[in-house]
N, C-alpha and C positions, 0 to 999 in steps of 0.2 A: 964598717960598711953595712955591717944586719942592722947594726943601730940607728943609722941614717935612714935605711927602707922602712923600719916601724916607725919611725917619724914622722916618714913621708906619709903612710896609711896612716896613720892615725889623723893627721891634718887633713886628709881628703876626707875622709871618714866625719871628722867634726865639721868642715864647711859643707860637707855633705849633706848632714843632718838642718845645718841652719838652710839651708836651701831649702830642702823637705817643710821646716818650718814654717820659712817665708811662703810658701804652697799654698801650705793648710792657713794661714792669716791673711791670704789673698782669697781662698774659697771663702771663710769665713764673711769677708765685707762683700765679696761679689754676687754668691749666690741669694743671700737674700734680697735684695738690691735685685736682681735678674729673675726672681721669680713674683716680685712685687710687680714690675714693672711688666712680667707675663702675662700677669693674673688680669691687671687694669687692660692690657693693649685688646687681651684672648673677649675681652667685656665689651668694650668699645667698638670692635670689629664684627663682636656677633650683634650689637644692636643697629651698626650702620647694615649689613647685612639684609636685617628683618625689613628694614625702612626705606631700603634698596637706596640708600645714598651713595654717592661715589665720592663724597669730600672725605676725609677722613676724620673722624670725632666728630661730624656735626651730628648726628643720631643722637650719640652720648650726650651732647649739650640738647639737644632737643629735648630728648627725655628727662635731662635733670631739671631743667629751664619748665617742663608741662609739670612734673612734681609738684615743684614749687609754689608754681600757679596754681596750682590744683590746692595745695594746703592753704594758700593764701584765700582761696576761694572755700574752703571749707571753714576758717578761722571768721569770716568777713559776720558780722551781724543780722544784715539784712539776707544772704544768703544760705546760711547755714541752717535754716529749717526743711529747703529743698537737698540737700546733704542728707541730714536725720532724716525725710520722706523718703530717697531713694535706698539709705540702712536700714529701715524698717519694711519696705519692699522687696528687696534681697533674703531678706532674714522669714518672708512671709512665700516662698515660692519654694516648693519641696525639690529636694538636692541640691539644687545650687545654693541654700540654707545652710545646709551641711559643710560647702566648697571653701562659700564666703564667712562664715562665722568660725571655721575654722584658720584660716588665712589671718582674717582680721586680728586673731586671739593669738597668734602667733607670732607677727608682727608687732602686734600690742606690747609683746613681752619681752621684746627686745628695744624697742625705741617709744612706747605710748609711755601717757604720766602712770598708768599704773604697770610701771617695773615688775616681772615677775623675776627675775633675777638677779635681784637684791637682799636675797639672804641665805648666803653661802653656808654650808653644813659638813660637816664631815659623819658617815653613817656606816656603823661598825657592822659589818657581815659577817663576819667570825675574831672571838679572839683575837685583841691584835692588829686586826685588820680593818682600815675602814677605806671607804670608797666617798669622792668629793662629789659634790651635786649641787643642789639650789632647790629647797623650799617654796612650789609651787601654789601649795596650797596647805595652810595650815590647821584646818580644820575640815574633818570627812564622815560628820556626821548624816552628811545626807544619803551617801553610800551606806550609813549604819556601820560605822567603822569608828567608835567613840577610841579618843588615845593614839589617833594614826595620824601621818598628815604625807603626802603626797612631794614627793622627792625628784628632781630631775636632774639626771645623769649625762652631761654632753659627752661625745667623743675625742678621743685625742685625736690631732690631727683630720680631725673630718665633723661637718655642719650636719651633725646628725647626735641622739641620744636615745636613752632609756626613760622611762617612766616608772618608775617605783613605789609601792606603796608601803611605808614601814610605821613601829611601832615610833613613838614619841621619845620612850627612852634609850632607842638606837642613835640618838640624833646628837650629835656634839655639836654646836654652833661655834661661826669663827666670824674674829671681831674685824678680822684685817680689812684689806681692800679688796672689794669686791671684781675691780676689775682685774687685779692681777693675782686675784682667787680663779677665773675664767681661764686666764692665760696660762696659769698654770697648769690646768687642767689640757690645753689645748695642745699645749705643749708637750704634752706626756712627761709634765713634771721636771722639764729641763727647766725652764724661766725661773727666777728667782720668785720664794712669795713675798719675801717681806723685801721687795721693790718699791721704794718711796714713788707711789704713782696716784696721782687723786682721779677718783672716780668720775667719771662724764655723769653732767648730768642733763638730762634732754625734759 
């Protein structure tokens, strides 16, 4: 009879745990999936919001839709020197110089043709130790900083970083993939690096 009852516990005990299991493999596919789907809705809803639309996503199509037009009108030939007049007037009005050259340079570095984070690093702080970034600037002689070069440090899990300025030979450079060099980092090192994933390229 005792042998029958640790039977019984034991079999509740293991469909127990696959339960448990099937839990965490249902969190697994659901929450990212639900916080993707947050992130876009929590976006679409603040920009219909601002625009005071009451359709739901026409904002978000409005605004992607004027982008668009807006690049297609900065790309255009006959247009694009009223473009450059209007960045050169921006860039000639004190503070808002500061706002807009800053924004633009920022922006730049993430989607313009000159990528600034396209050259992933690894940069040794102590022994042993190094911390990942991106190669913002590789040359700082005009700071008078001859052998340095300018290192940027994203956050994990948040759209924010560091800026560092270190010696040349702290610098390991990595050959991988650059976008799933970011990921990793973004990650706090969970994502796989050497993810067969090719780099976007804009």
């Amino acid at each position: 009879m005792e042998l029958s009852n640790e039977r019984i516990k034991r079999s509740f005990r293991f469909r127990l745990k696959r339960i448990f299991n099937f839990f965490l493999k249902g969190l697994l596919i659901t929450l990212p999936i639900y916080a993707t789907f947050y992130i876009i809705s929590s976006l679409v809803k603040r920009i219909d919001k601002i625009l005071e639309l009451e359709t739901p996503g026409l904002g978000f199509l409005i605004v992607i839709g004027g982008i668009t037009v807006i690049g297609l009108i900065g790309s255009s030939f006959f247009l694009s020197p009223i473009v450059n007049l209007l960045d050169e007037l921006l860039n000639k009005i004190p503070f808002v110089r500061t706002i807009y050259s800053s924004a633009k340079d920022l922006i730049g570095a993430f989607v313009g043709e000159k990528n600034k984070f396209s050259k992933p690093v690894l940069v040794e702080l102590a022994p042993g130790v190094y911390k990942p970034g991106f190669i913002t600037q590789d040359d700082l002689n005009d700071l008078e900083l001859p052998g340095m070069m300018a290192v940027y440090f994203p956050h994990s899990y948040a759209f924010s970083g560091n800026l560092f300025l270190v010696e040349n030979q702290k610098v390991k450079h990595f050959s991988g993939s650059t976008s799933a060099f970011m990921k990793f980092i973004v990650s706090g090192g969970v994502s796989d690096i050497n993810q067969p994933e090719k780099d976007s390229e804009v």
